[in-house]
Residue frames as qw, qx, qy, qz and C-alpha x, y, z in Angstrom:
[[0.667, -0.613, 0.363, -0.217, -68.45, 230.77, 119.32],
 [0.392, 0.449, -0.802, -0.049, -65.27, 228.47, 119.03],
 [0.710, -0.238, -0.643, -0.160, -65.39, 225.13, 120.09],
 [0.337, 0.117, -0.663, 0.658, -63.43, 225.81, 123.39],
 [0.108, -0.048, 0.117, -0.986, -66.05, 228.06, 124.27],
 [0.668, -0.222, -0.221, -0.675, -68.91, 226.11, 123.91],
 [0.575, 0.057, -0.774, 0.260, -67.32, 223.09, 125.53],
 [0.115, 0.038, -0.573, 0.811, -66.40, 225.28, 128.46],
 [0.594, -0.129, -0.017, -0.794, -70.62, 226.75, 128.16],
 [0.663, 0.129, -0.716, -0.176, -71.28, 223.18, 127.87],
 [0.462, 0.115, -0.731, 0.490, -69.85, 221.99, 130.86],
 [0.545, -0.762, -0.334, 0.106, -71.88, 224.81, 133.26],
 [0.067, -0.917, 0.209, -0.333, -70.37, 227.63, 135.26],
 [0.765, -0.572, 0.279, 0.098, -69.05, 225.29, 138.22],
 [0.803, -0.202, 0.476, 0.296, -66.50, 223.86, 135.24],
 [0.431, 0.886, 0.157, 0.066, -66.18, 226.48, 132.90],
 [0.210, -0.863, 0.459, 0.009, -62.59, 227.56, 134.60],
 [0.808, -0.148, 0.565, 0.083, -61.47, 224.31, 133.81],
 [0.070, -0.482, 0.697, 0.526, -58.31, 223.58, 131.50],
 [0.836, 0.331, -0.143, -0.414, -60.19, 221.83, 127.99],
 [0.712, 0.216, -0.649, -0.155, -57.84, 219.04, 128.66],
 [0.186, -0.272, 0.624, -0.709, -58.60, 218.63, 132.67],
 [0.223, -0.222, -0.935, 0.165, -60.74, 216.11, 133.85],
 [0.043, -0.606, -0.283, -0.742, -63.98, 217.37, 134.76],
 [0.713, -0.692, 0.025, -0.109, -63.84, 216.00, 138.41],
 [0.064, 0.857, -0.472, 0.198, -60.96, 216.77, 140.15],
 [0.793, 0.204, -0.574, 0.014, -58.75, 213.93, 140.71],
 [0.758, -0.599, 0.146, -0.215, -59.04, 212.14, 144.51],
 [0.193, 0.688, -0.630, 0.306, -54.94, 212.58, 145.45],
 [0.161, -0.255, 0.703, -0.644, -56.03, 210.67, 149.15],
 [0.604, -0.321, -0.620, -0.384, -58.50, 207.76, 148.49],
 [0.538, -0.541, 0.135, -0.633, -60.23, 207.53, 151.93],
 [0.954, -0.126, 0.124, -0.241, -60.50, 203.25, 152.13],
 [0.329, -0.623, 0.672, 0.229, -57.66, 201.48, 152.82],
 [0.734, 0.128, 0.612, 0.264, -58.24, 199.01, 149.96],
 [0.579, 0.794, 0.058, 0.178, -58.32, 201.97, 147.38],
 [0.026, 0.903, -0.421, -0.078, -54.96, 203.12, 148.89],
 [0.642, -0.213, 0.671, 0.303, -53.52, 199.50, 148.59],
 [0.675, 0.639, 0.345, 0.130, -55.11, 199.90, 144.60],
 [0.090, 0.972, -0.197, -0.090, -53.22, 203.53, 144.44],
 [0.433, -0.743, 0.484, 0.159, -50.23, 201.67, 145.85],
 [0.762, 0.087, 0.608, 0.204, -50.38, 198.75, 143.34],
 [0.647, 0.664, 0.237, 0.291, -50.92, 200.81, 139.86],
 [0.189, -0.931, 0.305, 0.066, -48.48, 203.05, 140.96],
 [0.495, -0.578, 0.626, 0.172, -45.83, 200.58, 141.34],
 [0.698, 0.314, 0.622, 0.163, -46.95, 198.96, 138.19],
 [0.408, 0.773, 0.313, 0.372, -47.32, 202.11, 135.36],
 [0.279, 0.117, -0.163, 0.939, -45.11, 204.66, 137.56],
 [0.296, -0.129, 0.039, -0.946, -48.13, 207.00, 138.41],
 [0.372, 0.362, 0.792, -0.321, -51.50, 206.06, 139.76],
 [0.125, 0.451, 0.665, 0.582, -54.00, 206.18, 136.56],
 [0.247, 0.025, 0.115, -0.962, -55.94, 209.20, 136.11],
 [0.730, -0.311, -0.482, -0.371, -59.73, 206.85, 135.69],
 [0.616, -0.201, -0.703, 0.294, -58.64, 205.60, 138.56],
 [0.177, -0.288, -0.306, 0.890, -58.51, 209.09, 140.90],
 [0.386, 0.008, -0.014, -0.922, -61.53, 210.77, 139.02],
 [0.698, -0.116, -0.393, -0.587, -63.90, 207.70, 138.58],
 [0.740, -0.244, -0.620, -0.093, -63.45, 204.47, 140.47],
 [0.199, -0.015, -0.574, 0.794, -62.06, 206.65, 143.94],
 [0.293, -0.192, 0.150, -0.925, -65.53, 207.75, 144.10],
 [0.772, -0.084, -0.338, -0.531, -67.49, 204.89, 143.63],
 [0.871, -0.341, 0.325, -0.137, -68.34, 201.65, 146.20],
 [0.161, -0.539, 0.755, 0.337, -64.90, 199.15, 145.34],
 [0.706, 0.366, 0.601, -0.079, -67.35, 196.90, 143.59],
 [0.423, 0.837, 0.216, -0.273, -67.37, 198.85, 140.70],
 [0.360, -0.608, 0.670, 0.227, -63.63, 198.68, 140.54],
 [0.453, -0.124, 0.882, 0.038, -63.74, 194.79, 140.49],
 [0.755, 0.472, 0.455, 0.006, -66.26, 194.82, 137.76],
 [0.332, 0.899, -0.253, -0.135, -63.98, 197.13, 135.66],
 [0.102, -0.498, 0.858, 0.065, -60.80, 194.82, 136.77],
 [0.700, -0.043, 0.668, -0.251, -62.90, 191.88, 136.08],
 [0.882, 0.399, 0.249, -0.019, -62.92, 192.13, 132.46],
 [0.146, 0.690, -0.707, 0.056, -59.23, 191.87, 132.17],
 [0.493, -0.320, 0.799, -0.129, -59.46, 188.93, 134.04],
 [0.676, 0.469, 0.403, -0.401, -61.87, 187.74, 131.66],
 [0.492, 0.735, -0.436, -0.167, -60.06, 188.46, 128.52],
 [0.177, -0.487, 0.855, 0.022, -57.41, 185.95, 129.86],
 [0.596, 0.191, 0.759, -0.179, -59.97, 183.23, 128.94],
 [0.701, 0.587, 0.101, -0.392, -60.69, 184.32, 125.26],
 [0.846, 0.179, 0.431, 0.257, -59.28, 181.91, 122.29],
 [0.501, 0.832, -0.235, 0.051, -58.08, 185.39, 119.70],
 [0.791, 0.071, -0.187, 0.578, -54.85, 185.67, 119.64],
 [0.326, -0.706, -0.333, 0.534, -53.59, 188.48, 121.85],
 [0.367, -0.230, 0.298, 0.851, -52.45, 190.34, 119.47],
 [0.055, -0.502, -0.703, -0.500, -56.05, 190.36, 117.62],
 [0.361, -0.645, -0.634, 0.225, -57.22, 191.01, 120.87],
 [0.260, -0.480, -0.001, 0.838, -55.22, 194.42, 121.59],
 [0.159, 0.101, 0.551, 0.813, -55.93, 195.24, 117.92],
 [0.251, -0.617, -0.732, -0.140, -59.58, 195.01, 118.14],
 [0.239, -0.817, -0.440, 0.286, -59.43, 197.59, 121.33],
 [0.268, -0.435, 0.135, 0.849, -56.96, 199.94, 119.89],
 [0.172, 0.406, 0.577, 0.688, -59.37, 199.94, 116.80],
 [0.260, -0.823, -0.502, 0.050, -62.50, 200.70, 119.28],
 [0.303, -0.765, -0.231, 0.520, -60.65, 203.37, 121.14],
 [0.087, -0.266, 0.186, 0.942, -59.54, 205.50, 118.15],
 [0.069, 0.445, 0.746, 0.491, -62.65, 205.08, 116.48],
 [0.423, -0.756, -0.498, 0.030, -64.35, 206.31, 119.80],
 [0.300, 0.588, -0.396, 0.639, -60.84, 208.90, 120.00],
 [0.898, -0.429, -0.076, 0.058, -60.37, 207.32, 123.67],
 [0.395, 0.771, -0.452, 0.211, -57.28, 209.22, 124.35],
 [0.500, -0.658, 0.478, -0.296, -56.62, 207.02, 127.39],
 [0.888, 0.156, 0.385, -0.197, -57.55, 203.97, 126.20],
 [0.749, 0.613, -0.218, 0.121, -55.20, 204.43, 122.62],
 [0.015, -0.752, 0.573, -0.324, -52.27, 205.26, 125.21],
 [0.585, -0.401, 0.676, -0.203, -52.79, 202.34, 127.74],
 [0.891, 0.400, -0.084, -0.198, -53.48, 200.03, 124.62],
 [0.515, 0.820, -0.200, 0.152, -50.41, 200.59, 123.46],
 [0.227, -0.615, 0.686, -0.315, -48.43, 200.29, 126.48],
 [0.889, 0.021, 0.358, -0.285, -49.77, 196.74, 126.62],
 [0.795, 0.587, -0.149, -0.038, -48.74, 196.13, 123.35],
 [0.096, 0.825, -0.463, 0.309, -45.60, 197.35, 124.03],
 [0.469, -0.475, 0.656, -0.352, -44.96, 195.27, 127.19],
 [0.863, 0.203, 0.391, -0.247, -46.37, 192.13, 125.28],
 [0.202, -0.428, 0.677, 0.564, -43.84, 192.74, 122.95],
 [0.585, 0.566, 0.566, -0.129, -46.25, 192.73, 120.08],
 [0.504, 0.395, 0.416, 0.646, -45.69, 193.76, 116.09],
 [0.102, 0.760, 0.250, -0.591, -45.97, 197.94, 116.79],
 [0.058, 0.190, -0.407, -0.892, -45.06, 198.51, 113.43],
 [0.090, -0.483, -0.861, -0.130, -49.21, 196.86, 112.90],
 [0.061, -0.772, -0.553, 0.307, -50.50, 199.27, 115.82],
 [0.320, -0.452, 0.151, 0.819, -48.50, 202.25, 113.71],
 [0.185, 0.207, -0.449, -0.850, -50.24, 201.64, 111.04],
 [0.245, 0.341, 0.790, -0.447, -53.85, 200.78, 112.40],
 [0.453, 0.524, 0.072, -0.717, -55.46, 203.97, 110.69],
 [0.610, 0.399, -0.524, -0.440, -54.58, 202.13, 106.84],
 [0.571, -0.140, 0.800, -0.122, -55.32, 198.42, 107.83],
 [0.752, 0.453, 0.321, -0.355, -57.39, 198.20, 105.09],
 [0.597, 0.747, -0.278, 0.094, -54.51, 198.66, 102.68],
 [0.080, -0.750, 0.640, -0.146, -51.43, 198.29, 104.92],
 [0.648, 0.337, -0.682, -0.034, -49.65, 194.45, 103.71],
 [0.035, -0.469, 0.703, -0.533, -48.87, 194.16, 107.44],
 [0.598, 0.045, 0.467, -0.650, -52.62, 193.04, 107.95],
 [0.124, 0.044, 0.958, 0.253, -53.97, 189.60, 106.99],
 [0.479, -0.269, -0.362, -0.753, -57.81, 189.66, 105.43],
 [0.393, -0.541, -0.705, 0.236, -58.57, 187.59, 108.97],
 [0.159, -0.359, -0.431, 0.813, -57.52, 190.73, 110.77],
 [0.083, 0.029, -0.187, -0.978, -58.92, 193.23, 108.31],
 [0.333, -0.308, -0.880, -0.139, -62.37, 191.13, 108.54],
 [0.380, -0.599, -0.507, 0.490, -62.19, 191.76, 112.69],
 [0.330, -0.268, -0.223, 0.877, -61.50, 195.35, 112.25],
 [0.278, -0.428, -0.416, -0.753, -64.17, 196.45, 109.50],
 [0.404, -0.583, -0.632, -0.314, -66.60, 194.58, 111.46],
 [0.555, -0.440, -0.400, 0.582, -65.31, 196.41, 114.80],
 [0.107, -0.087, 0.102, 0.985, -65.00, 199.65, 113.40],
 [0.326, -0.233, -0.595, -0.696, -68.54, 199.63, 111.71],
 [0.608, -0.486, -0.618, 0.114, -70.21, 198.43, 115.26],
 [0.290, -0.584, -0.240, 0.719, -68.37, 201.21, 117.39],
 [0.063, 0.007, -0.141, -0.988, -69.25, 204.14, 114.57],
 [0.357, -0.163, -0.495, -0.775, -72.83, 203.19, 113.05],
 [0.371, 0.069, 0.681, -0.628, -73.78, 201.07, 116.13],
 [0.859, 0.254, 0.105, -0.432, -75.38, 198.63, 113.68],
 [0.232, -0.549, 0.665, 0.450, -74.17, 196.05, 111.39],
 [0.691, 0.406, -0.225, -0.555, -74.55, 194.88, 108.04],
 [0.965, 0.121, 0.203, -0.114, -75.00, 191.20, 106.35],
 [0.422, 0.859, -0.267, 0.115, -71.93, 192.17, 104.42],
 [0.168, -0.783, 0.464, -0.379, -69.50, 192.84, 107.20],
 [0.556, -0.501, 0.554, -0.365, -70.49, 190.06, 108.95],
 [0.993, 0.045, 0.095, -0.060, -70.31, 187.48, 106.73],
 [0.433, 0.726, -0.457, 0.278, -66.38, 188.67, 105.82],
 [0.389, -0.473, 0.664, -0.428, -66.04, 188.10, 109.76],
 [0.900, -0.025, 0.296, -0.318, -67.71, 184.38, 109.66],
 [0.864, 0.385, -0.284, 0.157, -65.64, 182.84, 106.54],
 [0.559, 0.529, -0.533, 0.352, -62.69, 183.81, 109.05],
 [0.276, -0.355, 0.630, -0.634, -63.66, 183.26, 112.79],
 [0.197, -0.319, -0.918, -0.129, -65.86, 180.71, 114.58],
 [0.442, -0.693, -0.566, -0.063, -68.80, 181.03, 116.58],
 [0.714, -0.517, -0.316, 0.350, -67.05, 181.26, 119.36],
 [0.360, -0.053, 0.154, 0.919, -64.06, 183.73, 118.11],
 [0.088, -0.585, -0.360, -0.721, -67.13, 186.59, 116.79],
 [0.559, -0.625, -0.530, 0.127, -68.39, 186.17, 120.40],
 [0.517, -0.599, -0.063, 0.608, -65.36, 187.26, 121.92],
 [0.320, 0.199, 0.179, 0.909, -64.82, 189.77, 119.12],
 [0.295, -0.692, -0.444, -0.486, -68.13, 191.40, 120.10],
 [0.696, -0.545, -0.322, 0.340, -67.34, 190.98, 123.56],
 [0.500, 0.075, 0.106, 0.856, -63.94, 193.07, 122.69],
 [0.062, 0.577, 0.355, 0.733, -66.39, 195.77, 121.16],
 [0.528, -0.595, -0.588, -0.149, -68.18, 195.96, 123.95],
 [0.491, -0.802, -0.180, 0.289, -66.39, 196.52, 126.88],
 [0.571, -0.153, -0.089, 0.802, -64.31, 198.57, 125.20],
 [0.066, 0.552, 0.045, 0.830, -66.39, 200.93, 125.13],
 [0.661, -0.684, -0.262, 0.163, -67.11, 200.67, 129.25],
 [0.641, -0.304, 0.054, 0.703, -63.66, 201.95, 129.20],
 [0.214, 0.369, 0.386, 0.818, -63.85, 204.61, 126.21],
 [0.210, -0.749, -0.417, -0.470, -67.29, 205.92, 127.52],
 [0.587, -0.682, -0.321, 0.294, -65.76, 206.48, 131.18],
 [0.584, -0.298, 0.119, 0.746, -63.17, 208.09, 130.31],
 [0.077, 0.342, 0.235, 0.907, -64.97, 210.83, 127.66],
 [0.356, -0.717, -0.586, -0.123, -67.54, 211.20, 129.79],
 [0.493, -0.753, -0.104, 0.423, -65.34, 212.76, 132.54],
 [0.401, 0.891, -0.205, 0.059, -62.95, 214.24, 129.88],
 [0.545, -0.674, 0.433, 0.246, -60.13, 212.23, 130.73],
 [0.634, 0.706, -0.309, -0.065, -57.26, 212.01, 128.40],
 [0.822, 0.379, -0.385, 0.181, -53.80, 210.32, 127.95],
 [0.709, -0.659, 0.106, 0.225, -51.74, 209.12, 131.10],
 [0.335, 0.814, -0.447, 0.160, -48.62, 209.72, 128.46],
 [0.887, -0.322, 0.318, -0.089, -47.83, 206.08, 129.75],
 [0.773, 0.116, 0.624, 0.024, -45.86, 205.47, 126.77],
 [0.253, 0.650, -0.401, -0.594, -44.02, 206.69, 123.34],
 [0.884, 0.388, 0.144, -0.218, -44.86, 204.26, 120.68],
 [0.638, 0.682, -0.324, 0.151, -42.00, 202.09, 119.51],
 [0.140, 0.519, -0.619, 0.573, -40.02, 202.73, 122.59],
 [0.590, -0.360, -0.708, 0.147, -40.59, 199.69, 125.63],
 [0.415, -0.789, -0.105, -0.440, -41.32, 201.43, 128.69],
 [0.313, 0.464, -0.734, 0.385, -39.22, 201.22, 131.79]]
């Protein structure tokens, strides 16, 4: 049986007809509440298109749920990394976790932040690639090693301590964290890249 095929078995009869790179709930065109159609109207006008998470997961749910998802953006605005650590950190999480949404909107951030993309280009070899400083490469072991093995060693973390404080590990944990709130919504439902975004090239 190929993988497509077991996916599709996987999935149940109701969603077996479904394309293997389709969402598995169909994506709510016509949000119902006028505050999700002011949301529609807002990321629309912001990314060109209304996000796909946004039409298969938070159109279904009470707007709370939203606000706690928009809340830790807001949140991030308050952390001490630099922003650039910061982005790094989630673009590590989401390819670790292959978060095809999540590597795309990353990026588009970046991008707009006018950040170093020749860094996020060459994420996969951090470990080796000159671009990276042994602070960053520190944050990213110990990030990578937390979103695969879901554990961590004495090792890891003391590399991370000689180069962060307290405080800074906090918010690198933090980082880990909700990015996978984001990562896990999105594979769950099987959403993939909004194709927000060609690496390299600013957006319009």
């Amino acid at each position: 049986m190929t993988d497509t095929m077991l996916r599709a078995e996987n999935r149940g009869p109701e969603a077996g007809s479904l394309g293997q790179d389709e969402p598995y709930l169909a994506p709510v065109e016509k949000p119902s509440g006028l505050m999700m159609k002011l949301v529609y109207r807002m990321t629309r006008k912001r990314f060109g298109k209304v996000l796909t998470p946004l039409k298969v997961f938070a159109a279904r749910l009470p707007l709370g749920f939203g606000k706690f998802t928009g809340k830790i953006a807001q949140l991030d605005q308050q952390l001490t990394l630099p922003p650039e650590t910061v982005m790094l950190v989630r673009e590590q999480v989401a390819r670790t976790n292959v978060c095809l949404f999540c590597i795309d909107i990353g990026r588009w951030f970046s991008i707009q932040q006018s950040m170093n993309q020749a860094k996020f280009d060459a994420l996969e070899e951090y470990r080796t690639n000159p671009l990276f400083s042994e602070k960053e490469r520190a944050a990213l072991d110990y990030a990578t090693l937390l979103t695969r093995e879901k554990r961590m060693d004495p090792e890891t973390f003391g590399r991370l301590r000689q180069h962060y404080s307290e405080r800074e590990i906090c918010e690198i944990v933090w980082l880990v964290a909700t990015e996978h709130v984001y990562n896990m919504t999105n594979i769950g439902l099987n959403i993939h890249s909004d194709l927000l975004c060609q690496p390299g090239k600013r957006p319009s």
